[in-house]
OpenMM code with the backbone's topology and positions (N, CA, C; nanometers):
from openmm import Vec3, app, unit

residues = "UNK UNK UNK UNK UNK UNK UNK UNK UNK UNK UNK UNK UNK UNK UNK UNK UNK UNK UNK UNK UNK UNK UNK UNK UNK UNK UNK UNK UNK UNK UNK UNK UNK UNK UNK UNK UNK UNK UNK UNK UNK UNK UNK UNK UNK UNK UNK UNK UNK UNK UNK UNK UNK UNK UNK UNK UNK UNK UNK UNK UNK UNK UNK UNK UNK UNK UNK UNK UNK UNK UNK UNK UNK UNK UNK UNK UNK UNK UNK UNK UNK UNK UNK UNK UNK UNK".split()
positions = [
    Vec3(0.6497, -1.0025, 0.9703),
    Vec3(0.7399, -0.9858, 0.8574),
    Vec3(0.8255, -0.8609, 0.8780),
    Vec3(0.9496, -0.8811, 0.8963),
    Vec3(1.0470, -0.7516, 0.9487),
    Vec3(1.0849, -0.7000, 0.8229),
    Vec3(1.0246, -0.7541, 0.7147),
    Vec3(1.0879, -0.6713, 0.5971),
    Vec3(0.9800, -0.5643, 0.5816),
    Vec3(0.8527, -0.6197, 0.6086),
    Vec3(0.7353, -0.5363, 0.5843),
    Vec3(0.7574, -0.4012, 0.6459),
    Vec3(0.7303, -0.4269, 0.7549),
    Vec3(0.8182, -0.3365, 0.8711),
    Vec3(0.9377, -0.2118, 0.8281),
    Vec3(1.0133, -0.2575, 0.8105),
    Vec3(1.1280, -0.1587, 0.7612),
    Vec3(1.0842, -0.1246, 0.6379),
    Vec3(1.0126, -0.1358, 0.5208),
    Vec3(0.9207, -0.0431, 0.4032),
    Vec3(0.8391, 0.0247, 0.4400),
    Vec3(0.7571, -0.0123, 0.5734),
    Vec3(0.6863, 0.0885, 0.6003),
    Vec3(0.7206, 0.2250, 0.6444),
    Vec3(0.8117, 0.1470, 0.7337),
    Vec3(0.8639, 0.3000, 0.7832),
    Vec3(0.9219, 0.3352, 0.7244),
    Vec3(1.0012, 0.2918, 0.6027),
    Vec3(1.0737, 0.3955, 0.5018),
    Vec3(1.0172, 0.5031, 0.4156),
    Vec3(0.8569, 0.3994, 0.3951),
    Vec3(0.7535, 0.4782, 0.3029),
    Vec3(0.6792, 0.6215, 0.3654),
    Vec3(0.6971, 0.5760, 0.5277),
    Vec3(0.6737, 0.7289, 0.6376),
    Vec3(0.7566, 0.8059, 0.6121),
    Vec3(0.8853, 0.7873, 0.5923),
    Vec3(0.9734, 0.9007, 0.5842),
    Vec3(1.0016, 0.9699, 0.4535),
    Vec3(0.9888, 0.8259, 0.3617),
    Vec3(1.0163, 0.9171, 0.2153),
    Vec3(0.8917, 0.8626, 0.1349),
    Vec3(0.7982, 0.9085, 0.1140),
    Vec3(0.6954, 0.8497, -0.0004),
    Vec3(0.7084, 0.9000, -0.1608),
    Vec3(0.8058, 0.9430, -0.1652),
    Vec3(0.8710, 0.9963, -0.3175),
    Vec3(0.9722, 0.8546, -0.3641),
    Vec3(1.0020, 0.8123, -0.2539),
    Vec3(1.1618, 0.6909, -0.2910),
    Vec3(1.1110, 0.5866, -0.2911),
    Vec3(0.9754, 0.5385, -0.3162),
    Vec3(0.9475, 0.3927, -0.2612),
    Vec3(0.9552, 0.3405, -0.3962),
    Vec3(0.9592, 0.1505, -0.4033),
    Vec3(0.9362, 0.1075, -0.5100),
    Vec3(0.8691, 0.0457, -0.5361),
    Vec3(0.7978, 0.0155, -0.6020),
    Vec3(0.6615, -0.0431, -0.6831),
    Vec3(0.6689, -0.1665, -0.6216),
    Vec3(0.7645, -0.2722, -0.6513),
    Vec3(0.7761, -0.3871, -0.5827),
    Vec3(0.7659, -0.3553, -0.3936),
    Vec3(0.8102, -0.2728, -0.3990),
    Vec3(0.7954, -0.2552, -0.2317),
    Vec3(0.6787, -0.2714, -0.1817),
    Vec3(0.6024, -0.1218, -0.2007),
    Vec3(0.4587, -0.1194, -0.2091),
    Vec3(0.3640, -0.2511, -0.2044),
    Vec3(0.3896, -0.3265, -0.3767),
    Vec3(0.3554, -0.4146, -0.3430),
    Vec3(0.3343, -0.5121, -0.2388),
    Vec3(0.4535, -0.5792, -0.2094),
    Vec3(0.4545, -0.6147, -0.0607),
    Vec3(0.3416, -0.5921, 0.0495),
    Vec3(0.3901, -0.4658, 0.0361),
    Vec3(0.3050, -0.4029, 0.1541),
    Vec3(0.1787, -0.4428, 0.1884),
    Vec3(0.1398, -0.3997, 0.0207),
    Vec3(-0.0275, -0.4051, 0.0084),
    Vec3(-0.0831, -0.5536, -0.0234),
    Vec3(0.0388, -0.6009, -0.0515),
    Vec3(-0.0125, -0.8022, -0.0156),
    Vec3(-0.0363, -0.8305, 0.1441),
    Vec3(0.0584, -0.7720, 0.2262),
    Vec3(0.0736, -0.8150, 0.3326),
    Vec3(-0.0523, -0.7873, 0.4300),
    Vec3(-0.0917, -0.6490, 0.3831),
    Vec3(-0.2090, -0.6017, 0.4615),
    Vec3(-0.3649, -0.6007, 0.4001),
    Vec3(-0.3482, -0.6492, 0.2726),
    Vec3(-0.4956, -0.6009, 0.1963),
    Vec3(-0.5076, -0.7418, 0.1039),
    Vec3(-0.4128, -0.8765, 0.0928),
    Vec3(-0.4252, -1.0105, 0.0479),
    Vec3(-0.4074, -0.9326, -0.0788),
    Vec3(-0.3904, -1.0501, -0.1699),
    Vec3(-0.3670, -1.0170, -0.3246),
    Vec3(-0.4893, -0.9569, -0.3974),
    Vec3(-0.3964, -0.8384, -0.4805),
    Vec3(-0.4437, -0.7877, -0.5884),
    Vec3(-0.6408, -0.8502, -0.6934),
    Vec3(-0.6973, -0.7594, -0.6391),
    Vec3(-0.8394, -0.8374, -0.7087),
    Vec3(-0.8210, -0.7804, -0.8597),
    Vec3(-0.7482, -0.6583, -0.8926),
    Vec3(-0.7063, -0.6460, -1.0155),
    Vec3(-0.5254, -0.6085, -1.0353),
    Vec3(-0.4877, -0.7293, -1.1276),
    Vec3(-0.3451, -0.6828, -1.1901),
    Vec3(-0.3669, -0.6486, -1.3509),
    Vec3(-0.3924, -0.4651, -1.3758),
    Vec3(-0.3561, -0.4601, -1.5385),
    Vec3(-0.2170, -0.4311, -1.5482),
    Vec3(-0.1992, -0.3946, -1.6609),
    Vec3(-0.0133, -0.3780, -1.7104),
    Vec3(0.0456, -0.3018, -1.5914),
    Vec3(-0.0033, -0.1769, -1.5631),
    Vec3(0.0784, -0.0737, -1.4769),
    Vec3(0.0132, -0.0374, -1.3304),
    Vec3(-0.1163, -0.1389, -1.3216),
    Vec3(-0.1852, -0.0586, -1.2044),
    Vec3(-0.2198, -0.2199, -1.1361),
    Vec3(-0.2442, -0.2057, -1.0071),
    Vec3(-0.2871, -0.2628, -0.9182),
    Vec3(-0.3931, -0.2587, -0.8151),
    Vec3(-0.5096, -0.3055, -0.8074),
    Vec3(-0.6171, -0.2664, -0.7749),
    Vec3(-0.6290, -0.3725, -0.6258),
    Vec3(-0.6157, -0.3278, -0.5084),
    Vec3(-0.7035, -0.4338, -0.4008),
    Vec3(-0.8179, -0.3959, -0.3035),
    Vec3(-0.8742, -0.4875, -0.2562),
    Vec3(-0.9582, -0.4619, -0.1918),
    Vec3(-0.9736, -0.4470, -0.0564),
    Vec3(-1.0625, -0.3358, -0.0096),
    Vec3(-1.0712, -0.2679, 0.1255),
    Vec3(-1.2019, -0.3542, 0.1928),
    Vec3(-1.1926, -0.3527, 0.3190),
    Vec3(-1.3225, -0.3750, 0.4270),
    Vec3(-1.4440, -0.2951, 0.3928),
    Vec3(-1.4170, -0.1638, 0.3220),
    Vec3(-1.4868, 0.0111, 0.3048),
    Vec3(-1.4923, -0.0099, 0.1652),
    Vec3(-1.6050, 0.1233, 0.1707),
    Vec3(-1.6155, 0.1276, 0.0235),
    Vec3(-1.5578, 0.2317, -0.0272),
    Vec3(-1.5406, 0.3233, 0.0619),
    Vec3(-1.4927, 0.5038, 0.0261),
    Vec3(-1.3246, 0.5030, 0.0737),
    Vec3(-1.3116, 0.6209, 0.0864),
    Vec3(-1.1687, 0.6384, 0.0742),
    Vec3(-1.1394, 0.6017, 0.1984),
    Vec3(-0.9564, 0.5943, 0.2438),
    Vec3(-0.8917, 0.5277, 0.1114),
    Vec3(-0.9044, 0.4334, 0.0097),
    Vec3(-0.8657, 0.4535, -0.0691),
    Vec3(-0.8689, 0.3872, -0.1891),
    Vec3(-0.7288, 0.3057, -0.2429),
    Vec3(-0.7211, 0.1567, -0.2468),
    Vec3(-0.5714, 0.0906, -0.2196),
    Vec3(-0.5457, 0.0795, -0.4140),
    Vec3(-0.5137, 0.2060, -0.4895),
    Vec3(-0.5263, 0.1246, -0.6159),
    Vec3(-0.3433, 0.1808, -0.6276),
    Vec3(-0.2716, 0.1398, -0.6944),
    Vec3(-0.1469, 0.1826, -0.7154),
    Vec3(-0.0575, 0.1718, -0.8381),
    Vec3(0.0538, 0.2372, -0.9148),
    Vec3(0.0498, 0.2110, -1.0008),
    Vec3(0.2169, 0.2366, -1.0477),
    Vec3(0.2741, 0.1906, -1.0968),
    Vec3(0.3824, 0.1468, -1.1514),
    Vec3(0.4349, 0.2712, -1.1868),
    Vec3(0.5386, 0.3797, -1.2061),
    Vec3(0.5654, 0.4784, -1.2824),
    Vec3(0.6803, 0.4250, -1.2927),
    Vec3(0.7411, 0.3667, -1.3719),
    Vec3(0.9014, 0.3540, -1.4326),
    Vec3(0.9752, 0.3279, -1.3210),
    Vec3(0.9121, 0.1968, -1.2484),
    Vec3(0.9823, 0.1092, -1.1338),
    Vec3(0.9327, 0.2149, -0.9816),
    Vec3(0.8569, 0.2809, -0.9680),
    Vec3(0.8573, 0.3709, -0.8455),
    Vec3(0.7101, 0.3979, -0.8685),
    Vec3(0.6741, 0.3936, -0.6967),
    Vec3(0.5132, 0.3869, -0.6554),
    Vec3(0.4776, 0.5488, -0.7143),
    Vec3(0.3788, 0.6048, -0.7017),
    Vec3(0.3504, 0.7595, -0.7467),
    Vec3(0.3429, 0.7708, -0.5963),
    Vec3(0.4203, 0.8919, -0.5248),
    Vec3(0.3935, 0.9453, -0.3774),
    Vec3(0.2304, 0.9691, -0.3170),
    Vec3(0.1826, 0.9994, -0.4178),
    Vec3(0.0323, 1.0269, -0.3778),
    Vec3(-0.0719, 0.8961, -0.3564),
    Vec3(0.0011, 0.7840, -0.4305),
    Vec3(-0.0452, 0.6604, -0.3871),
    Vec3(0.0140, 0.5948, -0.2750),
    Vec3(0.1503, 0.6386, -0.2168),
    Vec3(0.1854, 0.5813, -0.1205),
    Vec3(0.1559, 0.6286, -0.0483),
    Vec3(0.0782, 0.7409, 0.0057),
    Vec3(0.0067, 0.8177, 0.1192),
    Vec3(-0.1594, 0.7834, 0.1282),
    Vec3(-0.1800, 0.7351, 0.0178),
    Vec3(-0.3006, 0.6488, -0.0003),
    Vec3(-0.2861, 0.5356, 0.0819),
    Vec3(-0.2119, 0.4883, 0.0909),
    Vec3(-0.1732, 0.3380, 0.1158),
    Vec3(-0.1578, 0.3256, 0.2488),
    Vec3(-0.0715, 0.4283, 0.2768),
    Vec3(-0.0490, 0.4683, 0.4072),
    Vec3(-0.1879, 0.4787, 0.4974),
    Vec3(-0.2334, 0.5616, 0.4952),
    Vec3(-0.3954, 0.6286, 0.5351),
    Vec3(-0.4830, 0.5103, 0.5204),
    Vec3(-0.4425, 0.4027, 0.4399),
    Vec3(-0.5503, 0.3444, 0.4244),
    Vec3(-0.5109, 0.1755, 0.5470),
    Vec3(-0.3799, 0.1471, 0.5398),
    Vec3(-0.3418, 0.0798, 0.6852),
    Vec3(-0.3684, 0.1209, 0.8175),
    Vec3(-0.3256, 0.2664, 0.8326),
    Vec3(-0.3849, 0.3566, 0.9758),
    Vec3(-0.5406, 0.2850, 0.9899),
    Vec3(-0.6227, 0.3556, 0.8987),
    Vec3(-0.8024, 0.2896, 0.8803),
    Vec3(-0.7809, 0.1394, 0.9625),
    Vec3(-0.6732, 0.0896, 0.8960),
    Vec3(-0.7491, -0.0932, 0.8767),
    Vec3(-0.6821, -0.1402, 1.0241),
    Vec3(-0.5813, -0.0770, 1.0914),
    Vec3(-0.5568, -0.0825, 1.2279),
    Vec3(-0.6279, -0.0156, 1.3268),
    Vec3(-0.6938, 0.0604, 1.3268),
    Vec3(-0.7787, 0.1408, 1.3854),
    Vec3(-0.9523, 0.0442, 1.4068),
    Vec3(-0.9819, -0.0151, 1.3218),
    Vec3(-1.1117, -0.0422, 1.3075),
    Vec3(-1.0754, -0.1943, 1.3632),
    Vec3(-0.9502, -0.2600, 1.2693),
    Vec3(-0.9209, -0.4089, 1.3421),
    Vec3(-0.8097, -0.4645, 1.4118),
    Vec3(-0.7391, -0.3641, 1.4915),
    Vec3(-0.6220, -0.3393, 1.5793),
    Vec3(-0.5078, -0.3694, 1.5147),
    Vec3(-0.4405, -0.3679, 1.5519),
    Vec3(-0.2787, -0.3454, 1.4662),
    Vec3(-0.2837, -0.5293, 1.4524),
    Vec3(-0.2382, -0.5757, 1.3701),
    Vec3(-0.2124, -0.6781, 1.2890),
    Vec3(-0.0963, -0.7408, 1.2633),
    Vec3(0.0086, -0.6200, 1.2521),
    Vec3(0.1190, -0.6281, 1.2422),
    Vec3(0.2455, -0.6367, 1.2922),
] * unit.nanometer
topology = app.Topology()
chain = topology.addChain("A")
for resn in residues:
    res = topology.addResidue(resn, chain)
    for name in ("N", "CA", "C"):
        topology.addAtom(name, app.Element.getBySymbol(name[0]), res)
């Protein structure tokens, strides 16, 4: 998915600018759908039980930066343990 691709690396360079829908994406693409959707947050599930932690959350159309470095850290993990995927 070349769209996936070009969010990621956008989310490397700026993790302040990303967007919620983006993210999303992302974290469909690499972690399958959401085991929890509430109003503003998004919860999926890891291989692990400890950190990272893939939960993320809506702030007025834009990921929170500290979750997109979550997210980040937590793909590195999931390529590392089950080779790049992507």
């Amino acid at each position: 998915m070349p769209e996936v691709q070009t969010i990621l690396r956008r989310m490397r360079q700026n993790p302040k600018g990303v967007r919620f829908s983006d993210l999303c994406k992302v974290c469909d693409s690499y972690f399958g759908e959401a085991r929890q959707r509430g109003s503003s947050h998004r919860i999926y599930g890891t291989p692990w039980r400890s950190d990272p932690r893939v939960n993320i959350q809506n702030d007025r159309g834009l990921a929170k930066a500290y979750q997109v470095k979550q997210v980040l850290r937590a793909i590195e993990r999931l390529e590392e343990e089950h080779g790049s995927q992507r």
